[in-house]
N, C-alpha and C positions, 0 to 999 in steps of 0.2 A: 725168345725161344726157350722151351725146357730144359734146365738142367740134366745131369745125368745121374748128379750126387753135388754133396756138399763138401767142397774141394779142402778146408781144414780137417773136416771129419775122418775123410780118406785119407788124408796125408797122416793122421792121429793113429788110423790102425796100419798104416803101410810103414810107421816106423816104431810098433808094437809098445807104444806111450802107454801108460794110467795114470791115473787119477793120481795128483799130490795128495799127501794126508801130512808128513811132515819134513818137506822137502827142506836140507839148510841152506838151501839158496833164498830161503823166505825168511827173514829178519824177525827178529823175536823184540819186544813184546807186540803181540797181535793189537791192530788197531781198534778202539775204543769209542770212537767217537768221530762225529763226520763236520769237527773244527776246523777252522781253516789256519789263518793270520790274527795274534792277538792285539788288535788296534793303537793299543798304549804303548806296545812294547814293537810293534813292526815285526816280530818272529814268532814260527809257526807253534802254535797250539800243542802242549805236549797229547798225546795220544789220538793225535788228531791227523788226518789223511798226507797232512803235509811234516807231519813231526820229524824232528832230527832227530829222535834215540832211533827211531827205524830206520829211517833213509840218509841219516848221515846232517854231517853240518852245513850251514849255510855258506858259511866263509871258508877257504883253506888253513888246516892246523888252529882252528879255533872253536873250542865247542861250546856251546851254548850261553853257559854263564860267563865264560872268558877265566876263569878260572885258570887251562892250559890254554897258551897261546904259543905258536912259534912250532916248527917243523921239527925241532929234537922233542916235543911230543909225540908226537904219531905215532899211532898206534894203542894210544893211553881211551882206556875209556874213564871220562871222569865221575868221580864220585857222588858230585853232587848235582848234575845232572842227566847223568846217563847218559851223554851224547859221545862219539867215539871222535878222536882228535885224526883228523883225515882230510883227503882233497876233500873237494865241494862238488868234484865230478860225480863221486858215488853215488849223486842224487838224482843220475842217471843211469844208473846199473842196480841198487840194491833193491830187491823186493818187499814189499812189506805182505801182512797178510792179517785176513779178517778170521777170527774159530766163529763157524757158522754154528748158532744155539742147537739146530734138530741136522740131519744128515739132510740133504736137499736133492732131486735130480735134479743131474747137468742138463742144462737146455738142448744142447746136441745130439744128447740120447731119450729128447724128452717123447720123438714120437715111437724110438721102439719099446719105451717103458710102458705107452698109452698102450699099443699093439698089444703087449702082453698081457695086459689087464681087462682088453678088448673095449678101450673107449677112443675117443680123439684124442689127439693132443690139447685140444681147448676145454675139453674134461678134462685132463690131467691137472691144467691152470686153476678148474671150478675143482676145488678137492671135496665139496661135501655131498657129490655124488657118490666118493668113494667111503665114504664113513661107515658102511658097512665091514669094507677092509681090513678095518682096524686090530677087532678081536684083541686082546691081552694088551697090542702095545701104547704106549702112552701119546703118538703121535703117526703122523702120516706118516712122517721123514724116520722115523723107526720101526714103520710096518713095512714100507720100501727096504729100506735097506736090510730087512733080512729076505729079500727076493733078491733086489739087485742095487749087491754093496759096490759092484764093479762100476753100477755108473753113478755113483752117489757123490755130493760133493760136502767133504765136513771141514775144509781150508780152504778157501778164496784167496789165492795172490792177489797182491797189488801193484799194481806198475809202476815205476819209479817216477817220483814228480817230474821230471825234466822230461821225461816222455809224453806226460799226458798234454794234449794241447788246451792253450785257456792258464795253465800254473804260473803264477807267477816267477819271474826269472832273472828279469835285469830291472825291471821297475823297483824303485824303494821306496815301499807303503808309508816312511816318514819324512817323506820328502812333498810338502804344499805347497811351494814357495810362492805363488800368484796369489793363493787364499792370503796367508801369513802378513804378505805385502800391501792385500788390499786391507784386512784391519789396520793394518800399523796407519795406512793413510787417514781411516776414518777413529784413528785415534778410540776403537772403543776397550775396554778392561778385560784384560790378557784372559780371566777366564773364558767369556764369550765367543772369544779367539780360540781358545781352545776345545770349546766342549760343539763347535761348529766345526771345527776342523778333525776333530773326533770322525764326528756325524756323518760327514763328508767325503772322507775314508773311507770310514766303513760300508759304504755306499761301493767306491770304486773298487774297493780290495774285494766284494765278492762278484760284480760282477767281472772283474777279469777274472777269477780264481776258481769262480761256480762256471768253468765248461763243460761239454756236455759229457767227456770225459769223468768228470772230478763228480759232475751231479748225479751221474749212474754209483759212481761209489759211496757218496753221501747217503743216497737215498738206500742203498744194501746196508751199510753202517748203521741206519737209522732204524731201519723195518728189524733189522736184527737182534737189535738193545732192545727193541718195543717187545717182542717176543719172545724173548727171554725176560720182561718182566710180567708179563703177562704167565709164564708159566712157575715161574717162582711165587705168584699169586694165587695159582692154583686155578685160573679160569677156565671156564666150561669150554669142554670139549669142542663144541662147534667154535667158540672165539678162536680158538688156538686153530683150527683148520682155514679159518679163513687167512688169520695171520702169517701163517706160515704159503698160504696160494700166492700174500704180496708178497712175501719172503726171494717165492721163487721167481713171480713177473718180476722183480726188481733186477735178480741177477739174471734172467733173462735178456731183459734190455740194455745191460752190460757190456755180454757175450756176445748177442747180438737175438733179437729177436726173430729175426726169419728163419733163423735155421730150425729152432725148434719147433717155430709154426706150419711146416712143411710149405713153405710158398717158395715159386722159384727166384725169386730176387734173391740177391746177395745180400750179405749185411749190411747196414747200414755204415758209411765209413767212420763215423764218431764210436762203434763197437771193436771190440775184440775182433770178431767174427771179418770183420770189413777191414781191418787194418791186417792181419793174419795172411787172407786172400789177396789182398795187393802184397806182399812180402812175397808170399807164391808167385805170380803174376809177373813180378819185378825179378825172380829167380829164374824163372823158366824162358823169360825173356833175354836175360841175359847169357845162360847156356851154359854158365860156370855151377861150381860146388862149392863153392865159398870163401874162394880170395878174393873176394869182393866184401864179406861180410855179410851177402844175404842170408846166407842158410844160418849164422847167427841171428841175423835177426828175425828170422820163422820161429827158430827157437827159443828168444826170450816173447813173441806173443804167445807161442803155444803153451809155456810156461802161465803166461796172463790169462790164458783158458784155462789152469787148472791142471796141465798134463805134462810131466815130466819124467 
């Protein structure tokens, strides 16, 4: 059966939300890069989706290089790491966040922005129909946003590793002991040993760590760097319109791709969009306001959409 609307969307103007631009619930420095676990070392990639300068350290009162250890730190960010001396829980509560290269529409407002222009929303996705649009400004996402800066997205939160499903959490990436075992019985030269067990790793640490989750963010992280180098090169016009159309399917598929497609399914439950709507679901079901903690938890997805 049809919808009537899109239950985050409304919930978005019923509690009179906007768009983040620099919310300090979003952890600074903005992510860089769509790294994961660095093989050798078993800990996450600095500027990388799972980094501890943003979302905190892996261990309790212990940051990165181990440099402070022990609980009469806390609080200390250290110097040579950057990683802040704290629980290990925060890698469930702190936001990190991407600076998107060009201003983007938000997927959710992507069919009234199509409306206004007078196309589909699946012309919005094909932007070199609009290339006439353009006129003076140097991008789509800056001929947008001086029409409609209210729904434009120029900071992408990111969701706290422990939330996203797929992150790694209790597995310890240097830990092979079967592999290790089975050389030591065939007796072959510890390198061999090693650079197979390397190999072997790195095999299992992305697939647990690439969920569907973490692969919506990698792939926005990626599409992001590509187009900001591509405009720092100066590339023709039409390249940069298309890069920036993946730009925006990317966070699309995120968020959640149905909404902005005008279809009546719900999001997809690996999206913002889908996780968001069951938070609702699981609220309205329960008939409370949030000593329970759901209405926080509506809030920190809605925050993952973008709106705070």
């Amino acid at each position: 059966m049809a919808r009537s609307g899109f239950a985050p969307l409304e919930l978005v103007r019923a509690r009179g939300l906007s768009l983040v631009c620099d919310d300090a619930r979003l952890r600074k420095p903005a992510l860089s890069s769509g790294d994961t676990f660095n093989v050798r070392t078993g800990r996450p990639e600095r500027g990388g989706i799972l980094c501890q300068r943003v979302f905190g350290p892996m261990d309790d009162d212990v940051c990165m290089c181990g440099k402070y250890d022990g609980a009469e730190h806390r609080g200390v960010t250290c110097e040579k790491c950057g990683v802040e001396v704290t629980s290990a829980s925060v890698r469930g509560e702190w936001f990190g966040c991407v600076a998107l290269t060009v201003p983007v529409v938000h997927p959710w407002f992507a069919p009234e922005v199509a409306g206004a222009l007078g196309v589909s929303p699946a012309d919005l996705a094909e932007v070199l129909p609009l290339i006439d649009s353009l006129g003076e400004h140097a991008s789509l996402g800056e001929a947008l946003a001086s029409r409609f800066g209210d729904r434009m997205l120029t900071v992408l939160p990111v969701l706290p590793p422990d939330l996203r499903p797929g992150t790694w959490k209790e597995r310890d990436p240097k830990k092979t002991p079967e592999i290790a075992a089975a050389f030591r019985r065939e007796k072959l030269p510890e390198w061999v040993s090693r650079r197979f067990d390397e190999h072997r790793l790195r095999a299992q640490t992305h697939d647990f760590v690439m969920g569907g989750t973490n692969r919506r963010y990698v792939r926005v992280i990626e599409q992001n760097a590509r187009l900001r180098s591509f405009r720092e090169r100066c590339a023709p016009t039409p390249v940069l319109l298309v890069e920036e159309s993946k730009l925006f399917l990317a966070i699309a598929s995120l968020l959640g791709a149905n909404a902005w497609a005008g279809a009546d399914r719900r999001g997809t439950p690996a999206s913002i969009a889908g996780r968001l709507e069951a938070a609702i679901e699981a609220c309205a079901t329960s008939g409370v306001s949030g000593s329970d903690g759901t209405t926080d938890e509506i809030t920190r997805w809605l925050l993952a959409a973008g709106f705070g």
